[in-house]
C-alpha positions in Angstrom: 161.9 53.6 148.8 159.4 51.4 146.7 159.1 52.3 143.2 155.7 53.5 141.8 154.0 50.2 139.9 150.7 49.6 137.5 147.8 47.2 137.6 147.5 43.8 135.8 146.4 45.3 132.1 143.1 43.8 133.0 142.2 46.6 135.0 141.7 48.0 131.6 139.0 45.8 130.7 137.9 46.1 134.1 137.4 50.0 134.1 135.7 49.7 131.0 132.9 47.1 132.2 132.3 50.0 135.0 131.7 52.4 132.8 129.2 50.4 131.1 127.8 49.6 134.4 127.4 52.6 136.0 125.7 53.9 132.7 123.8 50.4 131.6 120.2 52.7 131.8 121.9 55.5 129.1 123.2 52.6 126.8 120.2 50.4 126.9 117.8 53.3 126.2 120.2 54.4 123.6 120.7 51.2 121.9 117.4 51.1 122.2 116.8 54.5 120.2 119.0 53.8 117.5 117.6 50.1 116.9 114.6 51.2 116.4 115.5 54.4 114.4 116.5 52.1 111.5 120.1 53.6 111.5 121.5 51.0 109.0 125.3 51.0 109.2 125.5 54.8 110.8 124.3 53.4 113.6 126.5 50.1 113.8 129.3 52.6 113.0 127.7 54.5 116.7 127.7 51.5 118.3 131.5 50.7 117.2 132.6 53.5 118.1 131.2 53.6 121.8 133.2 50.0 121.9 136.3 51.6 121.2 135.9 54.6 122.9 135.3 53.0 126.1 138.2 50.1 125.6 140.7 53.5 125.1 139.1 55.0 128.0 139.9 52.0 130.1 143.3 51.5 128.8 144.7 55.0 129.9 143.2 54.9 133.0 144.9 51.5 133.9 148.0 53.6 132.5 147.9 56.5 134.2 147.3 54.6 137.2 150.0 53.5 139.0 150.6 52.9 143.0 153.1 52.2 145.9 152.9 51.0 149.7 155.6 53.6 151.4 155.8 53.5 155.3 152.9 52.3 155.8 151.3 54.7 153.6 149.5 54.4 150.0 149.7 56.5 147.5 147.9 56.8 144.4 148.8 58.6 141.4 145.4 58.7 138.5 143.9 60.9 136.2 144.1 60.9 132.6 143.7 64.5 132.1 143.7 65.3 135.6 146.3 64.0 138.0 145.4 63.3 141.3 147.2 62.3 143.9 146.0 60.2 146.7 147.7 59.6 149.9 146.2 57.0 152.8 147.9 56.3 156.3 147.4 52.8 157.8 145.8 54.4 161.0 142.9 55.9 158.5 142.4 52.5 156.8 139.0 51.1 158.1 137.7 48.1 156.1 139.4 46.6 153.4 137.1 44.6 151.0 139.0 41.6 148.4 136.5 40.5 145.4 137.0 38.9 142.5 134.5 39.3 139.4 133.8 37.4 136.6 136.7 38.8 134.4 138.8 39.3 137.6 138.9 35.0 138.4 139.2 34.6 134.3 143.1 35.7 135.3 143.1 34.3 138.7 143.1 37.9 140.2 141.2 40.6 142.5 139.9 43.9 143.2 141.2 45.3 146.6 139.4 48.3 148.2 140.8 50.3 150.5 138.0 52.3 152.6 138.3 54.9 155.4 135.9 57.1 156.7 136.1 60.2 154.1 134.9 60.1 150.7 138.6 59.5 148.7 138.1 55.6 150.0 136.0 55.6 146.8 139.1 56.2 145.0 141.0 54.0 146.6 141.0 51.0 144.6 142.6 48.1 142.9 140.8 46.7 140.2 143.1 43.9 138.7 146.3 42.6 141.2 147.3 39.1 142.2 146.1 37.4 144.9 149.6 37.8 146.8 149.4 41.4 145.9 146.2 41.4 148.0 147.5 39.5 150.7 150.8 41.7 150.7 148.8 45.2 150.7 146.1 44.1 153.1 149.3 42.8 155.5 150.9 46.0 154.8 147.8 48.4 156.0 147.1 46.2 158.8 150.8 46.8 160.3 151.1 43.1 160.6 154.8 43.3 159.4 154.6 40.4 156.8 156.9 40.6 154.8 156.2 40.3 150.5 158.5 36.6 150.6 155.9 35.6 153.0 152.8 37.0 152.2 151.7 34.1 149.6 152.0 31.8 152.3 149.6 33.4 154.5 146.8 31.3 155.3 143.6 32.9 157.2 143.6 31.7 160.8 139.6 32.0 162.3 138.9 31.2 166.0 134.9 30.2 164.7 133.1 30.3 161.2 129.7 30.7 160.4 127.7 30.2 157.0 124.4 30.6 155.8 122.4 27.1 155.2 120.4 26.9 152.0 117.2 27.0 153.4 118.0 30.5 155.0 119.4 31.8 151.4 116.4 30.3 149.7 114.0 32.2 152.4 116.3 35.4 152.5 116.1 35.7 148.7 111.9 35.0 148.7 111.8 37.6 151.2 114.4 40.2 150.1 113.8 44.1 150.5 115.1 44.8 147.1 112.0 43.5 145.7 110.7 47.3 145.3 114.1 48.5 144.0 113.7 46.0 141.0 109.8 46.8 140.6 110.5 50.5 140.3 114.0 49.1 138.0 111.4 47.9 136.0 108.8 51.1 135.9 111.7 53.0 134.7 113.1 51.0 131.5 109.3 50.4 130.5 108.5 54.1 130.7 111.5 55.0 128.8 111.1 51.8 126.2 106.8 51.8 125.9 106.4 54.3 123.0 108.9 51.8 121.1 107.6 48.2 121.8 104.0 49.1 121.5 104.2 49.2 117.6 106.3 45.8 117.7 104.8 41.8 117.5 105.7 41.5 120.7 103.7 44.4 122.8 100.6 43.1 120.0 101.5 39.1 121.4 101.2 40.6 124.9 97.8 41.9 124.6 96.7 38.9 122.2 97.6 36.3 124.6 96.8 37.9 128.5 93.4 37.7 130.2 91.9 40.9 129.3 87.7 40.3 129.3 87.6 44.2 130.7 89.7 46.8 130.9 90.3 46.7 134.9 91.3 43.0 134.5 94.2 43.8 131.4 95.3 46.6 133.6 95.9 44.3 136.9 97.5 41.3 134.8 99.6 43.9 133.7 100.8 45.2 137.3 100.7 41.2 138.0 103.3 40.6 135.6 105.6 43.3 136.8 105.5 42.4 140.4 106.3 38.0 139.2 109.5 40.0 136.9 110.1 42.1 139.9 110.1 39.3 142.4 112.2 37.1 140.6 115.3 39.9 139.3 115.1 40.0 143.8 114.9 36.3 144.2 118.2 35.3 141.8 119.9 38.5 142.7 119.6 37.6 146.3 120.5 34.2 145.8 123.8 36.0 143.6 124.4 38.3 146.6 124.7 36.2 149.2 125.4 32.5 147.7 128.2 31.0 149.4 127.9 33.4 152.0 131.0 32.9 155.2 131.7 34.7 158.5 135.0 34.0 159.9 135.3 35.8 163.3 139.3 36.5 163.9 141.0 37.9 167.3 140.7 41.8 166.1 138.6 41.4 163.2 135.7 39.4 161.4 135.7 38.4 157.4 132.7 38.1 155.4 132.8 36.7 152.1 129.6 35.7 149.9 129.1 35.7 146.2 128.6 33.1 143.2 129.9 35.4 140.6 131.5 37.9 141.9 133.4 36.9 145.3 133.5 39.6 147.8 136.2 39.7 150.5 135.1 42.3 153.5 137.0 43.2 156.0 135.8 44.5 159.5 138.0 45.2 162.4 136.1 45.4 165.7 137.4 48.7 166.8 135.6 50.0 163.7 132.4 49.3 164.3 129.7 51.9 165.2 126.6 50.3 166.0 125.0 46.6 165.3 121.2 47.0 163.8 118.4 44.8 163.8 116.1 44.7 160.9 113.0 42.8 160.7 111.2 43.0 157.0 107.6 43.5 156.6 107.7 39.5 154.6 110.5 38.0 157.5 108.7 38.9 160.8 105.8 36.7 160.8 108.3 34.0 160.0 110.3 35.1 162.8 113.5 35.5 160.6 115.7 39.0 160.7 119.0 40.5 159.2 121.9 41.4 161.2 124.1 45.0 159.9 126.8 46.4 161.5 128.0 50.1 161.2 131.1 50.7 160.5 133.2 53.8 160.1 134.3 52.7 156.6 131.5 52.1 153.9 130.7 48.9 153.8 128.5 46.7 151.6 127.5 49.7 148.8 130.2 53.0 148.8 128.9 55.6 151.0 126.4 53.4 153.2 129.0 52.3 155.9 126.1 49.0 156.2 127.9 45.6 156.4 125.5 42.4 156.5 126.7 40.6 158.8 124.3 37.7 158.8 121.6 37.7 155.7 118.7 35.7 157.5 118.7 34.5 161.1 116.2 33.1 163.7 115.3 36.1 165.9 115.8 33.4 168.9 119.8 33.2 167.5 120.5 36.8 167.9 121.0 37.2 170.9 123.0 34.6 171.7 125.1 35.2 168.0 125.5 38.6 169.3 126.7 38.0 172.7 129.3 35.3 171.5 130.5 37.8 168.8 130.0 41.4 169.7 129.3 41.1 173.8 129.8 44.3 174.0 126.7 45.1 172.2 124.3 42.9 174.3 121.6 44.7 175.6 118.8 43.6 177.7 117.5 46.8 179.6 113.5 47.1 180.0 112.8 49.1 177.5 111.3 53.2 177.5 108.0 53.3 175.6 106.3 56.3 173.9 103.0 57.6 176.0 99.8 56.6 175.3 98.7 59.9 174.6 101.0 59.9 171.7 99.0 57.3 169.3 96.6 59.8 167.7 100.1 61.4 166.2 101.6 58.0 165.1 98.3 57.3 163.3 98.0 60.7 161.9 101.7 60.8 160.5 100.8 57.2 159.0 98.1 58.0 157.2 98.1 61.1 156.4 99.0 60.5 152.8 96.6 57.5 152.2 93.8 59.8 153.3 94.2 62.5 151.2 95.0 60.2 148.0 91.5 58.4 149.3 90.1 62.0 149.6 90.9 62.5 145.8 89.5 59.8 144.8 86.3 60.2 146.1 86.1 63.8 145.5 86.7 63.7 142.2 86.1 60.3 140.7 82.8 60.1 142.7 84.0 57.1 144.5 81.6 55.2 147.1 81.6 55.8 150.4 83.0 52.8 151.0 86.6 53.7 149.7 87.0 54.9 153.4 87.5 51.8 154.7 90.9 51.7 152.5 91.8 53.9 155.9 91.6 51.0 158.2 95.7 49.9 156.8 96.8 53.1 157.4 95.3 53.0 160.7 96.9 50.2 161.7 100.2 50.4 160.3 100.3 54.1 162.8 99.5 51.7 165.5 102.0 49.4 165.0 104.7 51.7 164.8 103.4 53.2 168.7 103.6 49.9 169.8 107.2 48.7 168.1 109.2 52.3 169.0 111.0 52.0 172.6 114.2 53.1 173.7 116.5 52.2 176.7 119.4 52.3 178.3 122.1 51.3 180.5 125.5 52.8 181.6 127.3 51.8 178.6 124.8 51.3 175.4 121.3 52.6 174.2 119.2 50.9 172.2 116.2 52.7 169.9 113.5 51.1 168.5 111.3 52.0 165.3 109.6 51.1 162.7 108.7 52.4 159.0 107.9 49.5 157.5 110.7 46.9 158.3 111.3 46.4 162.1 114.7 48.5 162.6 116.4 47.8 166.1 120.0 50.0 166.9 122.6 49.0 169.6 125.0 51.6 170.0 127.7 52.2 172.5 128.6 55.3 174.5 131.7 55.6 173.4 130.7 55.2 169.5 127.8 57.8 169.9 129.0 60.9 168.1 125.6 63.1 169.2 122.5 62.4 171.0 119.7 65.2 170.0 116.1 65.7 171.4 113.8 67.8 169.0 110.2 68.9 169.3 107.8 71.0 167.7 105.3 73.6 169.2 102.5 70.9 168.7 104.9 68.1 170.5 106.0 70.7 173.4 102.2 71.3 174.1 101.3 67.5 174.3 104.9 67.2 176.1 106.3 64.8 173.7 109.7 64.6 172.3 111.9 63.1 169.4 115.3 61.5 170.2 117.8 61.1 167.3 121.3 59.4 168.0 124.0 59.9 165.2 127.0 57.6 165.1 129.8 57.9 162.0 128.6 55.4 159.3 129.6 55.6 155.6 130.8 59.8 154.3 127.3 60.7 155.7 127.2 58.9 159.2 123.8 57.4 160.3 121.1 58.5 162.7 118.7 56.2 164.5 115.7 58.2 166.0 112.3 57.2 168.7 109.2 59.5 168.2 107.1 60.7 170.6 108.9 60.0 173.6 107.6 61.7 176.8 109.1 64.7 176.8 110.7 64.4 180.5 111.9 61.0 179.4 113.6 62.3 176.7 115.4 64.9 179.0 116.6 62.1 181.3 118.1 60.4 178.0 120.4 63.5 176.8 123.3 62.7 179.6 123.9 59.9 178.8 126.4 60.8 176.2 128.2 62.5 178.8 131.0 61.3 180.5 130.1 62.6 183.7 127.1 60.1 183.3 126.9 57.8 186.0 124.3 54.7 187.3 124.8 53.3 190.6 124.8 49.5 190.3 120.9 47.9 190.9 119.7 51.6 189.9 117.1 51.6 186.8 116.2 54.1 184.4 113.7 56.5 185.3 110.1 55.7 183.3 107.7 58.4 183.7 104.7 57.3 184.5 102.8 60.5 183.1 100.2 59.5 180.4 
């Protein structure tokens, strides 16, 4: 039997740069506070103290943390004033992830996380171990039988390796997604920061210094200024993310590493994967680009999400044919199941619903023109373009649904990975005879659901066996499309 063993004592430093991570918002606002206060020495005394609060907080959790790899098995033992006790079989373990951080390559080491489907994968991890450590765990879990003499001689065998050309990484991280996560990032440490810097040189240099002949012009040099800070926090973190970015496809599993800082190791085995989704951002369509995720049963790229990137930025004409090489099982090219025309008015109602009655207000009450209405007219359209975009088919062994919010989102999923297919309607759908179809798969803690609107509601019937295993197509036979309207 294997005797219980501890970290590398940089997993105390470690623990104690997530703590500061996970509260950087409190600290910065409180920092902030006490600046600004004009605490003197009480409040460098504050600010001491948190230091060493936080380095003793680290250094008994590395202490009180201590693990072993028995029969296949790992078991945890944590908790300073708490003890927990975690135990994880090898047939539970679904994606194993290997990065390295800043601090973590200062020592040559890694962080190893061990994920399975249920929510004690977030405890599950390694901060600080060697890199034949990681190779010797990972072997371990995987039931490869390598033994520890020969796990630093392991070298990764691929059949075929793909990487992500720099023009790609310079367009995926002018186009990225998480440019409205860093814009509302922003509106939250200004609101919490405003009532300070607007007594300070710098908040009077700001006004001195920007365009600001009226009052509507300051205002909208303001907003311009967030949305450049905004869009370049998304264009380096991007470029962060997914620099260097790899995919090394393996007989039972693919790796994908990416990272200039902090190197991140993921592990996907093909048996775990759920479902393979297409997303098309509102910024990468028109340039014909699109991002690649697969679902897996562990949580992949962000705890509790169970989304792994698989490719950050690809030519919608490689998909396909990246897909089929890859993941065949997931090609699908079955004419697709449309909603009805009759079901429009509702897309374009749903759409805009909000924008009209924010329009309402403000000609109601601000005694806006009448021409404010034609604000309506994106609204409008954007309901139209998600009737046209949703579609849904299938064929004996995978369905694939079709939607749109405001990124493009196309879901394969296989029979055999769906966990529920559900069709819903309200009394306003039932007397239109329209239909919602939702199909759930396990993703992440939470699982994931993909879901078509207004589907003819016969159509949506025809759809509901198809989870069954009593479901059968005769070859040459094709889906029935009602032709009702």
């Amino acid at each position: 039997m294997s005797e219980f063993k501890r970290q590398h004592p940089v997993a105390a430093i470690s623990r104690a740069v997530d703590l500061i991570r996970g509260n950087l918002i409190t600290i910065i606002i409180v920092l902030v506070f006490g600046a600004s206060g004009g605490g003197g020495p009480s409040f460098l005394w504050v600010f001491i103290g948190l230091f060493v609060f936080l380095l003793v907080a680290g250094t008994a959790g590395w202490w009180r943390f201590v693990y072993r790899v028995e029969d296949g098995e790992l078991q945890i033992k944590q908790g300073i004033f708490v003890r927990k006790h975690l135990y994880l079989t090898r047939d539970r373990v679904q994606v194993i992830d290997v990065t390295a951080g800043i601090i973590q390559r200062m020592f040559g080491l890694v962080k190893v996380e061990i994920k399975t489907a249920g929510s004690s994968s977030r405890e599950a991890s390694l901060s600080a171990v060697t890199k034949s450590e990681a190779r010797y765990l990972t072997s371990l879990l995987r039931g490869n039988g390598i033994q520890e003499e020969a796990a630093e001689e392991l070298e990764p065998e691929y059949e075929e390796k793909y990487f992500l050309p720099g023009k790609e990484l310079l367009i995926a991280a002018s186009t990225s997604g998480s440019f409205g996560i860093a814009l509302s990032i922003l509106a939250t440490i200004f609101s919490q920061v405003e009532p300070l810097i607007s007594e300070t040189e710098m908040y009077e240099w700001f006004i001195r210094y920007i365009p600001s002949d009226t009052d509507l012009f300051f205002i909208i040099s303001i907003i311009l200024v967030f949305v450049i800070f905004a869009w370049l926090m998304s264009f380096f973190g991007t470029l962060i993310r997914f620099g260097d970015f790899s995919l090394t496809i393996k007989p039972e599993e693919m790796v994908i590493t990416r990272g200039i800082f902090e190197k991140k190791r993921i592990t996907v085995p093909f048996n775990r994967i759920q479902a393979v989704r297409v997303v098309e951002g509102i910024m990468r369509q028109p340039l014909g680009y699109a991002t690649i995720y697969v679902e897996s049963a562990g949580y992949g790229d962000q705890q509790g999400s169970g989304s792994v990137v698989l490719m950050p930025l690809i030519k919608k004409s490689e998909i396909r044919p990246l897909i089929r090489k890859i993941l065949p099982e997931y090609d699908f090219n079955t004419e697709p199941l449309r909603p009805p025309k009759r079901a429009v008015t509702r897309y374009i109602i749903r759409s805009s619903f909000v924008l009209a009655f924010i329009i309402l207000g403000i000609y109601w009450f601000l005694d806006a023109p009448s021409m404010i209405w034609i604000f309506m007219i994106p609204g409008v359209f954007w309901g139209w373009l998600r009737h046209r975009d949703a579609a849904v088919g299938i064929d004996l062994d995978r369905i694939m649904i079709r939607s749109r919010m405001l990124s493009l989102s196309t879901a394969f999923v296989r029979r055999n990975r769906a966990q529920d297919v559900t069709s819903s309607a309200s009394w306003i759908q039932r007397y239109r005879n329209l239909a919602n179809l939702e199909v759930s798969v396990a993703s992440g803690d939470q699982g994931r659901s993909f879901n078509v609107q207004e589907l003819d509601e016969e159509d949506a019937r025809h759809i509901l066996p198809w989870i069954s295993k009593l479901y059968q197509l005769q070859v040459g036979e094709t889906f029935p499309i009602s032709a009702t309207e």
